[in-house]
VOTOR-819225 format. One record per residue (C-alpha): residue in three letters; x, y, z. Coordinates in steps of 0.05 Angstrom, whole numbers, plus 5000, padded with zeros to 4 digits. Layout:
! residues N
ALAXYZ ...
//
This chain:
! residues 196
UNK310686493268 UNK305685993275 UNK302286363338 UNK303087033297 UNK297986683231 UNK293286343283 UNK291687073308 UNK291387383238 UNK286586763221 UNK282286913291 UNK281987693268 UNK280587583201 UNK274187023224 UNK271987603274 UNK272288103219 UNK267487623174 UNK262887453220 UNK261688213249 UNK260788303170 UNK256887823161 UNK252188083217 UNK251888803194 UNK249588563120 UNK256588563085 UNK255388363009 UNK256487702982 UNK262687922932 UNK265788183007 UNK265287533033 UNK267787142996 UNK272687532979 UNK275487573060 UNK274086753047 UNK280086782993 UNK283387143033 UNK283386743092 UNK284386123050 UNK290886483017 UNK293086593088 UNK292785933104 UNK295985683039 UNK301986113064 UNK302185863128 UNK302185123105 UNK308885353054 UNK311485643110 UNK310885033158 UNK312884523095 UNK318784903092 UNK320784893157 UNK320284133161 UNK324284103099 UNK329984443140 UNK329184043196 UNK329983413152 UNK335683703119 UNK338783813187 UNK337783173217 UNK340782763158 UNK347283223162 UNK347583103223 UNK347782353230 UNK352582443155 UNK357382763207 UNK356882283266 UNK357081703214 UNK362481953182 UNK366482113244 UNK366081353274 UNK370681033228 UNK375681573247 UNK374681453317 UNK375080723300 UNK382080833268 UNK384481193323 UNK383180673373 UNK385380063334 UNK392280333302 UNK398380103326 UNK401380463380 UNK407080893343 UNK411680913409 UNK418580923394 UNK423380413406 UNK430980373395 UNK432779743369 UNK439979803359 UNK444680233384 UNK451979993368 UNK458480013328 UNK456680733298 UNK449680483288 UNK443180693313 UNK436980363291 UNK429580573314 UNK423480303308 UNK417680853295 UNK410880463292 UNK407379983247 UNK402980313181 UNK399679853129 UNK401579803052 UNK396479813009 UNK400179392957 UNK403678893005 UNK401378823076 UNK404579203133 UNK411579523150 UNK414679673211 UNK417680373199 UNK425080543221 UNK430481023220 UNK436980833214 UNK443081283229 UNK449881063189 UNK455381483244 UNK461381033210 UNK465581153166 UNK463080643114 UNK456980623069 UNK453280103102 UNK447379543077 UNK441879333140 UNK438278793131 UNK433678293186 UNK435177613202 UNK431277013238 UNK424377463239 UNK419077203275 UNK411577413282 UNK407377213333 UNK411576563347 UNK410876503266 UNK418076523229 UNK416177023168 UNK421177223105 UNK419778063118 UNK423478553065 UNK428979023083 UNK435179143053 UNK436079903062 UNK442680273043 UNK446180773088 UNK451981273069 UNK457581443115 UNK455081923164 UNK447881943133 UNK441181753164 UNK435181383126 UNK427581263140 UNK425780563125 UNK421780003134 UNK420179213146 UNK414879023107 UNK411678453122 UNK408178083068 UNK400877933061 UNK402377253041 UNK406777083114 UNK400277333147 UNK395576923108 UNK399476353121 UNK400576443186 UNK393176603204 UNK395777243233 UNK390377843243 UNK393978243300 UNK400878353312 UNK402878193378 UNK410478093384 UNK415578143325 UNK423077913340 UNK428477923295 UNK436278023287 UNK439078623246 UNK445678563217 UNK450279133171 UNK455178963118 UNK459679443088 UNK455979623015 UNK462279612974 UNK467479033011 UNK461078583032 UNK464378543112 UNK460378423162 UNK459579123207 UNK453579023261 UNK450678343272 UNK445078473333 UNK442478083385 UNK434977843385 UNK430478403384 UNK423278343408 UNK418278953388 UNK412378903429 UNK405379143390 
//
């Protein structure tokens, strides 16, 4: 383009100045003169715009690399989401699915938790520790005979404050079942240790 109005502009001079040299009027002149000077009006549009483009370009471009990076960023630093069975006795089969963050109180370890009794059944965690820190988590998740449920551990905001806790390392805990109508005790686990 540019190439394409510097040899108009060349033509166009050549054409005045043979004019000018075989007595072309005055009025002819500088008419050609307005001419050239709309060309190159045109031409200067024509490159402004194109710079305009190429500034509208380059800032969506580095809007999309910007706004890829945190997602990259995410990716890297999440938990891993491995699973990890935690319990697998007496008709029950707990599993531990990976570690998300709640907005409202701090994080949660998410499980499943597969009731094969006979008896609707209550799982809660016992003697929870975080990083060497002993922590009061929340679970108390009911189960129905032959049922399966998606839970989780959360672990409160507050513990981790405490605690000075900012990465979670190792998590180990007891889980125990009681029968949700007589109160029995039905699954009382061994210490489990989660590695993050």
């Amino acid at each position: 383009m540019k190439k394409l109005l510097i040899v108009v502009l060349c033509a166009a001079m050549s054409i005045a100045l043979v004019s000018c040299s075989s007595g072309v009027s005055q009025g002819d002149y500088d008419k050609l003169k307005n001419d050239l000077t709309e060309l190159q009006s045109q031409y200067d549009e024509v490159v402004a715009e194109r710079d305009l483009l190429k500034d509208q370009i380059s800032t969506m471009t580095e809007e999309a690399s910007v706004s890829d990076a945190p997602t990259a960023q995410a990716e890297s630093t999440s938990p891993a989401t491995t699973q990890q069975v935690l319990v697998d006795q007496d008709g029950i089969l707990i599993t531990y699915n990976g570690l998300q963050e709640n907005e409202l109180w701090g994080q949660e370890l998410k499980i499943t938790i597969e009731n094969n009794t006979d008896q609707p059944i209550t799982v809660q965690t016992r003697d929870v520790s975080l990083n060497g820190y002993m922590i009061d988590p929340i679970l108390s998740a009911d189960v129905a005979a032959g049922k399966k449920s998606n839970s989780t551990i959360t672990i409160m905001e507050s513990d981790l404050e405490a605690n000075g806790i900012t990465t979670f390392e190792t998590i180990e805990l007891r889980l125990i079942a009681i029968n949700s109508n007589t109160w029995d005790d039905v699954l009382d686990s061994e210490l489990i240790t989660i590695n993050l």
